[in-house]
KOLDRENDO-426276 format. One record per residue (C-alpha): x, y, z; residue in three letters. Coordinates in steps of 0.5 Angstrom, whole numbers, plus 500, padded with zeros to 3 digits. Each point is the difference from the previous one (the first is absolute). Layout:
REM KOLDRENDO-426276
XYZALA;...
REM end
This chain:
REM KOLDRENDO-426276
500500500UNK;506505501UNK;503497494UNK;494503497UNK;499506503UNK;508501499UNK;498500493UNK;494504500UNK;504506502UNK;506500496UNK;497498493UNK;493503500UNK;500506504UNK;505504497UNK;495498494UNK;494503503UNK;504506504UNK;502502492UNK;492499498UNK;497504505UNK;505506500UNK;500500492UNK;499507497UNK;494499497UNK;496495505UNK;502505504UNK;496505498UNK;494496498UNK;499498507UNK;500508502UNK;497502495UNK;494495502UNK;501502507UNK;498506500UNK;494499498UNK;497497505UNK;499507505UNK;495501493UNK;497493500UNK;499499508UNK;497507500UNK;495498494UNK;499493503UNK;497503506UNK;495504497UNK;498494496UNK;499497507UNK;497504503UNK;495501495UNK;498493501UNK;498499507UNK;494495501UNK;497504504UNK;493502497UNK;498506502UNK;508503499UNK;500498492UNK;492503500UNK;504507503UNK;505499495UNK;498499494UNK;498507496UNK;508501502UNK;502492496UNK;502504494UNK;505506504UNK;502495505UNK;502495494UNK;505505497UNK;506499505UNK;501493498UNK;500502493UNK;504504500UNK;505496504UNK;500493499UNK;496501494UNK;506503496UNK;506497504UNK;504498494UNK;500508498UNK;503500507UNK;504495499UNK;504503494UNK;502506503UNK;502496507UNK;504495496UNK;503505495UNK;502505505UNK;504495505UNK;503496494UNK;503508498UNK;501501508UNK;505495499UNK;503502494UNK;500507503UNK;497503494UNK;495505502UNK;494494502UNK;495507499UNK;501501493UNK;500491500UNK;494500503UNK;495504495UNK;503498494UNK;499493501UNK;493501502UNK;500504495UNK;501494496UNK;496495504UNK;494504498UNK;502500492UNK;501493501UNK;493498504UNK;495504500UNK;499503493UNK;494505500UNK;493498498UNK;497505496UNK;493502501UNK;497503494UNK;493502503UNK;496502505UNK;497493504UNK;495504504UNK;501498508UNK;505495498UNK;506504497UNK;503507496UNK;503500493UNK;507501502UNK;507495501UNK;499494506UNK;505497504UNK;498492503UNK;503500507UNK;499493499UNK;506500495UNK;505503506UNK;498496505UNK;503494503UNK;499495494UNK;505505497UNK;506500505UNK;504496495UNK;499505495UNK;502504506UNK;506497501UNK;504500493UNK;497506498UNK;503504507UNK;508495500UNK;500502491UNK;499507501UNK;505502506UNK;505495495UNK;499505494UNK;501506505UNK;506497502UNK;503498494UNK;499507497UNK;502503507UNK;507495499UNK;501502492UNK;499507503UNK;495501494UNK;497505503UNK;497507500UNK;505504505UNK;498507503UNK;505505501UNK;504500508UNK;495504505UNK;493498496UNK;497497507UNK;499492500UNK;493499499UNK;500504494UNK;507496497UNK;497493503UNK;494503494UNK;505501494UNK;503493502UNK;495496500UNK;497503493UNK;504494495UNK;499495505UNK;493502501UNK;498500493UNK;504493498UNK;496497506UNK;494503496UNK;501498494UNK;502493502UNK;493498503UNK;496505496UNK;503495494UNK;500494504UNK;492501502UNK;497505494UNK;504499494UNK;502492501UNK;495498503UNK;502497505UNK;496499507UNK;506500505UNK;497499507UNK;495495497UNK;505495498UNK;504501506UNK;493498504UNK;499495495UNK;506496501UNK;500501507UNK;494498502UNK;500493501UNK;507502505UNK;495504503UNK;494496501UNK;505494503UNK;503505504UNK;496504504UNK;493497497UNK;496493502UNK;506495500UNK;502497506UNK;507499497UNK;500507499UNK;498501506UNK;505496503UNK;505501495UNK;501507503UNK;499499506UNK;506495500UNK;504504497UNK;499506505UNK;502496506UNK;505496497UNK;504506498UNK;499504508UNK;503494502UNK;505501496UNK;502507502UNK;497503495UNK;494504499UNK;495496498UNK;495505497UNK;505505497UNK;502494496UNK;493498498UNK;497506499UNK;503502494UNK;497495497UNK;493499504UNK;498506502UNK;498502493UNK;495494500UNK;499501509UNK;498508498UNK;496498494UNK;496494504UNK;497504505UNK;499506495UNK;496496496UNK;496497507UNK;499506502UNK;497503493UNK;496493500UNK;498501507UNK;498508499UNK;495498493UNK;496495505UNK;503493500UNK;500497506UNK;506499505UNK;499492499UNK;501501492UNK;505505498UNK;506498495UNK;506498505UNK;501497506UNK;508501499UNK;501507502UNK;505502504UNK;495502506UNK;497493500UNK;508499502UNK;501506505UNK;493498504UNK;500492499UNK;506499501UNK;506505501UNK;497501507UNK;505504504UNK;505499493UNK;502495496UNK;502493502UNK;493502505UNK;505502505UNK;495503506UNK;499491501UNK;507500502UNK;501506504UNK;494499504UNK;504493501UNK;506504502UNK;497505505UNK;499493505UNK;505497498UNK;506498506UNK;506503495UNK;501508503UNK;502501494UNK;495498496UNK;495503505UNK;502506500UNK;500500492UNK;494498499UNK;497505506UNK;503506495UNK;499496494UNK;491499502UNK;498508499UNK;504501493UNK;497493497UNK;493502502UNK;500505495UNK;504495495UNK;507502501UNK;505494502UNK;507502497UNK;502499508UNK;498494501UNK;503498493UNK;507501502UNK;499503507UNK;499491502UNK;502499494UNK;496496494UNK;505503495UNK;504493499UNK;497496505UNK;498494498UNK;496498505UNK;496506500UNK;500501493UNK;496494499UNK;494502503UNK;500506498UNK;500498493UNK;495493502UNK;495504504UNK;498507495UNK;500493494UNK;495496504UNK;495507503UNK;500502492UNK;497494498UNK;495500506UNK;498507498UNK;499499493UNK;495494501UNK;497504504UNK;500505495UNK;498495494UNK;494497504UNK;498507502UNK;500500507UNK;505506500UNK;499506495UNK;505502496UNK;504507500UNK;496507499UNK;505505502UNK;507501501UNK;502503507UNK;506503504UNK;505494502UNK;501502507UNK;492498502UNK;500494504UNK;498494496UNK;493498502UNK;497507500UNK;503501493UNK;497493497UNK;494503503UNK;500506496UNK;502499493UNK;496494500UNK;493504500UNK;500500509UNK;499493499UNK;502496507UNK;502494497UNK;506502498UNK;502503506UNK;499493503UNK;504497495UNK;505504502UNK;500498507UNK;499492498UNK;507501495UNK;503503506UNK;499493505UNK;501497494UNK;507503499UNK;502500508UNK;499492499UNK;505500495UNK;505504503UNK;500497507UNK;504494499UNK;505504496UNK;500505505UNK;501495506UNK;506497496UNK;503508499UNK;498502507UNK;505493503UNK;505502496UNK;500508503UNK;499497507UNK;506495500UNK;504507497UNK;498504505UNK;503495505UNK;506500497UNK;501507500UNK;497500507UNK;506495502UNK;504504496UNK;498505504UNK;502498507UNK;505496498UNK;503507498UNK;498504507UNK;503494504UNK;507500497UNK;499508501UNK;
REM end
């Protein structure tokens, strides 16, 4: 098992490390995550436009419209959001000028997905003659046109800016205004290229990428318990590896995760019912289900610790229970530590699979609904699986049923580490003594 561990260490983690610190994964994963202030925001007025409460929902029903526009203008056109957060991380990180970046790949995320539509005549109480964008066509389903268009258009600014094909203002010419000048060359190849791409050629970038990518999606974070499993795995095996097991996946999955509970949400909004929305695999159904005090569902364990006969692991366990009941576990990953931990690395691995399965059948059989909204990460698990599943109590319930479920799990485990820092301590007791006796 060291051997193994051994080999793990040298010969993967300096490939994962390489993955996750890479430029332009980087910059996916900020510019994502940048957008969840916008998202949560807009899932709280989705929420709280859906409590079942029959005399509430009567109150608020002359509002539904006005109280509508905050989720459409937030999660409903997040990749437009996305475009200029990728963008303008990818320049910070080139330092280029990531303002100037930023709008000029929104600029050719719009030309590329969001064609205006022309309406020649008055439809009356529908529509005005005038120009139209779809908002569908800049939400979630259009993050990986987001995507490319944001990474191709910083690297054609910075191309020009490195061949120093640029427009150069005089010296004393305030920043703002020669940051404008440089920009125009680079800023109309950028045009140009998409314009052509999209209007002259023909070609539907955004609906190819999500064409291809699809069925990854709906293996990743859509009704596949393989897929399910699959990213739950991989998120904990890299955690016991030392390696920030969400920063290497999100790259990858926090497209399909954003897109996932966008489409829910939109699915819940139209009136589907919680038990009938399209994915069950969003990252929310991991946070409330399964992360429950982190990932590896370490509150189990601390629990575990803040009884156990071992000082140390006592004392951690009694600092580590606040943070993890607002599911923050980094110091009982490596204050205990799980990081290469072969004994406490198997459960935190086996019990996030095991709970997963659970939860999923749960789902299937519809005993549990799916997820409607997306909340902040910090709200205690059993509260927040209540909320974003449409108040349901169920889903609270789960939420304590996984957790004895995972407690289970742990607790041989726990007993095995807990002999072995016992035996430790004692050591270092006799050693202790020993040392004092010869002073």
């Amino acid at each position: 098992m060291n051997g193994f561990v051994q080999w793990m260490e040298v010969k993967l983690m300096p490939i994962a490390n390489k993955f996750g610190s890479q430029r332009h994964m980087t910059a996916i994963r900020k510019g994502l995550i940048a957008t969840m202030p916008l998202t949560i925001v807009g899932a709280f007025f989705t929420v709280f436009q859906n409590i079942p409460i029959d005399a509430y929902m009567k109150f608020i029903e002359p509002y539904q419209a006005v109280l509508d526009i905050p989720s459409r203008y937030t999660m409903g056109i997040l990749a437009l959001y996305a475009t200029f957060g990728i963008a303008s991380s990818l320049a910070t990180s080139y330092k280029l000028d990531s303002l100037t970046c930023g709008i000029l790949a929104v600029m050719a995320f719009l030309v590329t997905a969001a064609p205006p539509t022309r309406v020649f005549e008055d439809v009356k109480d529908v529509i005005g003659a005038g120009r139209y964008i779809n908002l569908a066509n800049i939400g979630s389903a259009s993050l990986f046109g987001a995507i490319v268009t944001a990474l191709v258009s910083v690297e054609i600014y910075r191309f020009f800016i490195q061949k120093n094909i640029t427009i150069k203002m005089p010296d004393g010419v305030p920043p703002e205004v020669s940051n404008s000048f440089i920009a125009l060359i680079p800023g109309a190849v950028i045009l140009l290229l998409f314009w052509v791409i999209r209007h002259v050629i023909g070609f539907d970038l955004n609906g190819f990428l999500s064409t291809l990518l699809m069925p990854l999606k709906d293996t990743l974070a859509g009704n596949s318990l393989f897929g399910g499993l699959l990213t739950v795995f991989l998120i904990c095996f890299f955690w016991v590896l030392g390696i920030h097991g969400p920063a290497i996946m999100g790259p990858v999955i926090r497209p399909f995760w954003d897109m996932s509970i966008a489409e829910n949400t939109l699915a819940f909004q139209e009136g589907a019912s919680v038990h009938n929305l399209p994915n069950i695999f969003t990252e929310q159904f991991l946070q409330w289900f399964i992360w429950i005090g982190g990932a590896g569902t370490t509150l189990a364990l601390v629990v575990l610790m803040m009884f156990s006969k071992s000082t140390y692991l006592k004392s951690l366990g009694r600092l580590s229970f606040l943070p993890g009941l607002f599911n923050i576990n980094e110091p009982v990953i490596f204050g205990t530590p799980i990081v290469m931990n072969p004994i406490l690395g198997i459960p935190f691995i086996v019990a996030p699979l095991i709970t997963t399965t659970f939860s999923y059948f749960l789902t299937v059989t519809n005993v549990i609904p799916m997820m409607a909204a997306r909340l902040p990460f910090a709200i205690p698990a059993p509260v927040a699986a209540w909320m974003s599943t449409n108040w349901s109590v169920p889903a609270a319930l789960l939420v304590c049923v996984n957790f004895a479920i995972t407690l289970a799990i742990y607790y041989p485990f726990f007993k095995v580490y807990e002999k072995q820092q016992l035996d430790k301590e004692a050591e270092e007791l006799a050693a202790e003594k020993k040392a004092k006796a010869a002073a």
